[in-house]
C-alpha positions in Angstrom: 283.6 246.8 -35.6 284.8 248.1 -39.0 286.6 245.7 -41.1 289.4 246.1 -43.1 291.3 244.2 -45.7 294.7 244.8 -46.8 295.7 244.3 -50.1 300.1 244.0 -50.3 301.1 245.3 -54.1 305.0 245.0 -53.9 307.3 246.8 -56.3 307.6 243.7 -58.5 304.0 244.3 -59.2 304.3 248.6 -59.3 303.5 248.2 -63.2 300.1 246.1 -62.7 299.1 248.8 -60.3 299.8 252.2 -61.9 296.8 254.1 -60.3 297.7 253.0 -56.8 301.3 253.9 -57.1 300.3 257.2 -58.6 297.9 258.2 -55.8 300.9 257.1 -53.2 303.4 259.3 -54.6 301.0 262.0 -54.3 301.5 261.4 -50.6 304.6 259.4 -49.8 308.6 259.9 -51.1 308.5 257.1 -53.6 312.2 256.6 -52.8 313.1 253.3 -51.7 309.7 251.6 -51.5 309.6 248.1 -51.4 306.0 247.9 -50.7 302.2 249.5 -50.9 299.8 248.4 -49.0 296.5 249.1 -49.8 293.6 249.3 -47.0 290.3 249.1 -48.1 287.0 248.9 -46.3 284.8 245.8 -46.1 281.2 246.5 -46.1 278.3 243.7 -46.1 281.4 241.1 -47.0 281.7 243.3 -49.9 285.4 244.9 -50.2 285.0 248.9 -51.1 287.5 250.3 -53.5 286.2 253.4 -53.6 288.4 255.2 -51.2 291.3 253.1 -50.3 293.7 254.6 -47.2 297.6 253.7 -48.4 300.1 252.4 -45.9 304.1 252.4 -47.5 307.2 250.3 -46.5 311.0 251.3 -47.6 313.8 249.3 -48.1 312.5 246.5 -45.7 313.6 248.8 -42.4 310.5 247.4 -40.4 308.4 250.3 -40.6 305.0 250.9 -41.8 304.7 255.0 -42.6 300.7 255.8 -43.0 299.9 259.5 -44.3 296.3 260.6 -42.9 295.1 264.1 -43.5 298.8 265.6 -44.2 299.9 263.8 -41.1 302.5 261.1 -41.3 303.1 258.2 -38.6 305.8 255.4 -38.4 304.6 252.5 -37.5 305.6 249.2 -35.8 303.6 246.5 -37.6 300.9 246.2 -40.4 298.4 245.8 -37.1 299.1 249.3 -36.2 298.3 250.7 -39.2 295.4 248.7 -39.2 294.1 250.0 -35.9 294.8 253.7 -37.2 292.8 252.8 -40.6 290.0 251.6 -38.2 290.1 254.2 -35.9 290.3 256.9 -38.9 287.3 255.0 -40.6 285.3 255.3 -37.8 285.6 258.9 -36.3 287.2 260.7 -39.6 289.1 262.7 -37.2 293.1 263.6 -37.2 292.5 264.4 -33.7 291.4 261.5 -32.3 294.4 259.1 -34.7 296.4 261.9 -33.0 295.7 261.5 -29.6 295.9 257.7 -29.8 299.4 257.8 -31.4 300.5 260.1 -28.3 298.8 257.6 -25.3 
């Protein structure tokens, strides 16, 4: 199984992390985030920062918003978006993230 780490950079920390705040608001409304949370893969227990997936929260309403290839999906927890990381990782299809969102 593909694993994943998640590394939390909250807005107190926005300053620390200027590149990763840059390539979310390349994807995201910036407006009213409290937190990024960055998804990389782990390969060999090695963690691979080369292409990190981006997961967003605003103003602490509960929801985790993903963006994956221009599609956008609210989510319930940070295990969702983990399984939608996974599942994207995996197959690098839309359609299939898709078709699980809709089951």
């Amino acid at each position: 199984m593909t694993k994943l780490v998640i590394l939390p950079i909250p807005s107190e920390q926005f300053h620390a992390h200027e590149y990763d705040v840059q390539a979310c608001s390349e994807m995201y409304d910036m407006n009213g985030v409290t937190q990024i949370n960055k998804i990389c893969e782990v390969i060999d227990d090695e963690v691979k920062y080369e292409y990190p997936l981006y997961s967003i929260q605003r103003n602490n309403d509960g929801y985790h918003y993903l963006f994956l290839d221009r599609s956008e999906f609210q989510l319930q927890s940070i295990n969702q978006v983990l399984s939608y990381c996974r599942l994207w990782v995996q197959t690098e299809s839309i359609e299939d993230v898709i078709h699980y969102n809709n089951r």
